[in-house]
C-alpha positions, 0 to 999 in steps of 0.5 A: 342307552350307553355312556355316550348317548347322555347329554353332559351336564353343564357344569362349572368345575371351579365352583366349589373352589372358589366357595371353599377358598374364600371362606377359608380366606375370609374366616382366617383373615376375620381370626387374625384381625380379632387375634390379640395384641401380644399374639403373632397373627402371621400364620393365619395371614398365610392360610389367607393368602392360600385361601385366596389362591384356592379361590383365584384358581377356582376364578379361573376355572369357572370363566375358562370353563371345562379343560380339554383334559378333563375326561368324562369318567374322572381323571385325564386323558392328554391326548384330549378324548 
């Protein structure tokens, strides 16, 4: 049985993104609102907002599915094989 006789598997490549962003999110965002009074949260709050980007994205390529540039075998194919 070759490569190409397997059926792919049904998968969503987003997934693992948005799991990871939004507990980086969360996490940060719980720290900086426990963080004290004297001390600047601002960093945390920007590991917030890249959490949330990680999870949008990871948003995204769930509902938009598998790319046209995701190849089989691991890396890109532009030409969409």
């Amino acid at each position: 049985m070759s490569y190409e006789q397997v059926e792919p598997r049904k998968r969503r490549p987003g997934l693992w993104l948005m799991i990871i962003g939004g507990l980086i999110a969360a996490g940060f965002a719980i720290l900086a609102l426990l963080s004290e009074a004297g001390s600047s949260p601002g960093p945390l709050w920007i590991v917030v907002g890249w959490g949330g980007l990680v999870f949008l994205y990871g948003l995204y390529r769930v509902v938009k599915g598998p790319s046209s540039l995701d190849h089989r075998k691991g890396g890109t194919d532009a030409n969409g094989r």
